[in-house]
LOMI-716563 format. One record per residue (C-alpha): x, y, z; residue in three letters; residue number from 0. Coordinates in nm, 3 decimals. Example, Ala and Ser with C-alpha at 12.3 -4.5 7.8 and 13.67 -1.06 7.14 Angstrom:
% LOMI-716563
x;y;z;rest;nr
1.230;-0.450;0.780;ala;0
1.367;-0.106;0.714;ser;1
% end
This chain:
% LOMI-716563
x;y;z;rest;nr
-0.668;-0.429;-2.594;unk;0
-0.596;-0.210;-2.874;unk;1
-0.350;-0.318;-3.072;unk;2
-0.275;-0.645;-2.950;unk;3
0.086;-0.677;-3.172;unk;4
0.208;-0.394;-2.921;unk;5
0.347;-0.481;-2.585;unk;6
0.076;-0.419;-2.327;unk;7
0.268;-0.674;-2.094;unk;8
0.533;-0.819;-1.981;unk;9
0.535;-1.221;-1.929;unk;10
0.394;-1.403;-1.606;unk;11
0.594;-1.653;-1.345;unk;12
0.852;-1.485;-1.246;unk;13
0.758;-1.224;-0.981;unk;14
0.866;-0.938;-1.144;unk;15
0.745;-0.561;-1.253;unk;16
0.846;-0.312;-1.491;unk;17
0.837;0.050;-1.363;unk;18
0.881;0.263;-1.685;unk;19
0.940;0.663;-1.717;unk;20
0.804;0.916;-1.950;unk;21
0.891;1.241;-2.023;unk;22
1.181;1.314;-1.856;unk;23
1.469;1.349;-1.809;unk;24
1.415;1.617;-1.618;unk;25
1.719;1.784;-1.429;unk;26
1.497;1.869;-1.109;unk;27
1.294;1.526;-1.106;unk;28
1.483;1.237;-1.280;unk;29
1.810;1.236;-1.017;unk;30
1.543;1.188;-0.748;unk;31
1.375;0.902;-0.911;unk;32
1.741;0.745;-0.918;unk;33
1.813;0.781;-0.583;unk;34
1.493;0.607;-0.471;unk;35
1.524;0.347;-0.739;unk;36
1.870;0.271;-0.630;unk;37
1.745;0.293;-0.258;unk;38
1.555;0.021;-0.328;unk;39
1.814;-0.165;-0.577;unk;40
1.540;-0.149;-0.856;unk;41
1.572;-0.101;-1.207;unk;42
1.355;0.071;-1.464;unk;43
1.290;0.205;-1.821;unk;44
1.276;0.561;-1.872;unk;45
1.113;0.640;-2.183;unk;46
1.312;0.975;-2.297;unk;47
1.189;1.262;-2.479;unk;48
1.489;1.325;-2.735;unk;49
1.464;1.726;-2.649;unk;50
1.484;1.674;-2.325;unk;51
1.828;1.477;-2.383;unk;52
1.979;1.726;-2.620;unk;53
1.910;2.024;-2.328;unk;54
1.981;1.766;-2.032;unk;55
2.239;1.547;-2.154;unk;56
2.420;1.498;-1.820;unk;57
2.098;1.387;-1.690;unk;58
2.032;1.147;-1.955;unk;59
2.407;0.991;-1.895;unk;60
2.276;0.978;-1.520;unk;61
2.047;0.750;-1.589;unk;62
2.245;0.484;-1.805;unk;63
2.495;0.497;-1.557;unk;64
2.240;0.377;-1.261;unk;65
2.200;0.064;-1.506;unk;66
1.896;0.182;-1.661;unk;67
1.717;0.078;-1.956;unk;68
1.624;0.421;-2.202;unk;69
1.384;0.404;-2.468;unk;70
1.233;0.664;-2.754;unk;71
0.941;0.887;-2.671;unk;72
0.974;1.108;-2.968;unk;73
1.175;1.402;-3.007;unk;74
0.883;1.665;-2.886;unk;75
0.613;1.448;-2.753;unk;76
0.444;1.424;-3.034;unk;77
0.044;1.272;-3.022;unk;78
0.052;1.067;-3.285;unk;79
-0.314;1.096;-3.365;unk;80
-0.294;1.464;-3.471;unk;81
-0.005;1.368;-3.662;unk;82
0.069;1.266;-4.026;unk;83
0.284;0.954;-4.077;unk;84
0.596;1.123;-4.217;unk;85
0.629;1.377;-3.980;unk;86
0.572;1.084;-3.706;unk;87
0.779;0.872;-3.805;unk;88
1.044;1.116;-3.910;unk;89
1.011;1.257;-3.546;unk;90
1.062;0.966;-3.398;unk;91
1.378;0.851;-3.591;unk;92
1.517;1.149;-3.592;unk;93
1.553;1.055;-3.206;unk;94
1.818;0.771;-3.245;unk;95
2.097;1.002;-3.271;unk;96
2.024;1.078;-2.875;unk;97
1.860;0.806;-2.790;unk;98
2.014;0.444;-2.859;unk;99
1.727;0.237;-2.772;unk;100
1.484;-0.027;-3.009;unk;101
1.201;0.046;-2.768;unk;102
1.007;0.339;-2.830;unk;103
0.662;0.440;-2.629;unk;104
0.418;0.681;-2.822;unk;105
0.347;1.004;-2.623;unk;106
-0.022;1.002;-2.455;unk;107
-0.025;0.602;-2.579;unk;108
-0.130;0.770;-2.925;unk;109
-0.050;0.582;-3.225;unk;110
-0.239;0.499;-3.573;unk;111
-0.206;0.141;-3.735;unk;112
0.029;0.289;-3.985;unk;113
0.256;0.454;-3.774;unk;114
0.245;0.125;-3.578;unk;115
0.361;-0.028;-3.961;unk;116
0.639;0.213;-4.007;unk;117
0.794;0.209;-3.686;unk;118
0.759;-0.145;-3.611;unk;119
1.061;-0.284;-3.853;unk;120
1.304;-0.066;-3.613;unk;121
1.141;-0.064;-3.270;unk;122
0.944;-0.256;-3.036;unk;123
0.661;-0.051;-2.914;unk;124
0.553;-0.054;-2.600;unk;125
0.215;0.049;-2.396;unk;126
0.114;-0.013;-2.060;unk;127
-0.102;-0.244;-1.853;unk;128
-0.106;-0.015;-1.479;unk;129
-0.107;0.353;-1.508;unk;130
-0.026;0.569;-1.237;unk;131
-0.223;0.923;-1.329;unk;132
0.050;1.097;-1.172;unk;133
0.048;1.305;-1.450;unk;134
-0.363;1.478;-1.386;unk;135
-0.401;1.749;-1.171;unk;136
-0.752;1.604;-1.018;unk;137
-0.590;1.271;-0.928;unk;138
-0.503;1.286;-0.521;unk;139
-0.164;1.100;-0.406;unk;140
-0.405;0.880;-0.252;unk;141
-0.562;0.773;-0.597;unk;142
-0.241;0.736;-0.737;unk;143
-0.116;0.519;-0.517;unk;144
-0.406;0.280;-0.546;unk;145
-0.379;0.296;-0.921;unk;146
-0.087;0.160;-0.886;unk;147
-0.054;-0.086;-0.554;unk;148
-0.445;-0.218;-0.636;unk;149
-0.252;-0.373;-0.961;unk;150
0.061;-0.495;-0.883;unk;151
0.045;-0.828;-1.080;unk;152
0.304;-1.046;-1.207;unk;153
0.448;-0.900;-1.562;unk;154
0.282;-0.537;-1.524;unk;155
0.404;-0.262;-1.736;unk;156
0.348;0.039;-1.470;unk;157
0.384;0.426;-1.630;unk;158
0.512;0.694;-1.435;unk;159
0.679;1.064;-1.555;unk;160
0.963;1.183;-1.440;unk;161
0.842;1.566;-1.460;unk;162
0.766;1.911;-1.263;unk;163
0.351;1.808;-1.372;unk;164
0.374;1.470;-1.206;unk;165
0.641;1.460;-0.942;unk;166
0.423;1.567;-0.627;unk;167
0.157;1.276;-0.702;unk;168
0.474;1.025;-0.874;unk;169
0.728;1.045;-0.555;unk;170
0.486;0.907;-0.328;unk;171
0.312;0.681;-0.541;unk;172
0.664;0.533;-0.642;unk;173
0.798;0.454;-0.304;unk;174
0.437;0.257;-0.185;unk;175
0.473;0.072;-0.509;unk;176
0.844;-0.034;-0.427;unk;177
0.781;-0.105;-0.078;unk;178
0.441;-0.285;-0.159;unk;179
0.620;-0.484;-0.440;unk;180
0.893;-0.540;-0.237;unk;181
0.706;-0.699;0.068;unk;182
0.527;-0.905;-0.211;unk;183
0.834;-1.076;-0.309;unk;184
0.859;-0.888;-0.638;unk;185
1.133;-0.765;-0.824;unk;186
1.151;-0.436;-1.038;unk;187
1.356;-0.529;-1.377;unk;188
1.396;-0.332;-1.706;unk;189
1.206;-0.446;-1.990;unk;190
1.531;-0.614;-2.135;unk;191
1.548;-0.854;-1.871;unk;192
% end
């Protein structure tokens, strides 16, 4: 893996997964995502874009209150390799005042060693080891689901979006990954736990 001081994934023995969020929230999308979490009495980490909780801030205090974990995602989904250190890293803290979190997630998975250097003294930054493709136009629900389901193993760091781009392939591939996990005796915990 790239970047092995980054968290790629989560520990094993102890039957759990960690559905995380990008993107959102999303007024349309993220309330859904709740009620199907909750449905299923699992609990995630929603990686937040800190625009999208200055315009949405209701939503954003929607998804604390389901018991949520929240984490950084930069404050305009900024790709980190098109993108100096200062105005990275000055981005991304410039986030804390609407997003409380030490976990942070760089937008695309895009980071350079330096930003990793900057940001790693406030955050703990976090990748992925499943993801979804909920996000591409040319991936069919069906693929998406089997990204996911086909890797379902013990400590997996699974990527989602809570957005209008991703929400007809992420619904459906969200509820076979609960009920899959679910039958496998898995349980869906926030990266805190």
């Amino acid at each position: 893996m790239f970047y092995p001081s980054l968290l790629w994934q989560m520990p094993e023995g102890n039957k759990r997964l960690y559905l995380t969020f990008d993107d959102g929230p999303n007024p349309e999308v993220t309330p859904v995502v709740l009620d199907l979490l909750k449905s299923y009495s699992a609990h995630a980490t929603f990686f937040c874009v800190g625009d999208n909780v200055r315009k949405y801030p209701e939503t954003y205090k929607q998804v604390l209150s389901h018991g949520h974990l929240t984490g950084n995602h930069s404050y305009n989904h900024l790709n980190g390799w098109k993108t100096s250190l200062n105005t990275y890293y000055e981005n991304v803290v410039s986030t804390k005042q609407y997003i409380d979190s030490e976990w942070f997630r760089p937008p695309y998975g895009r980071i350079t060693p330096s930003q990793i250097q900057a940001l790693k003294k406030e955050f703990k930054i976090v990748m992925w080891s499943v993801l979804s493709y909920d996000f591409d136009a040319e991936t069919s629900q069906e693929q998406c689901i089997n990204n996911v389901v086909s890797n379902l193993n013990d400590g997996a760091i699974i990527v989602f979006h809570d957005s209008r781009k991703a929400v007809k392939n992420m619904l459906p591939a969200l509820e076979a990954t609960l009920k899959e996990g679910i039958a496998r005796g898995f349980s869906f915990e926030r990266l805190d736990k």
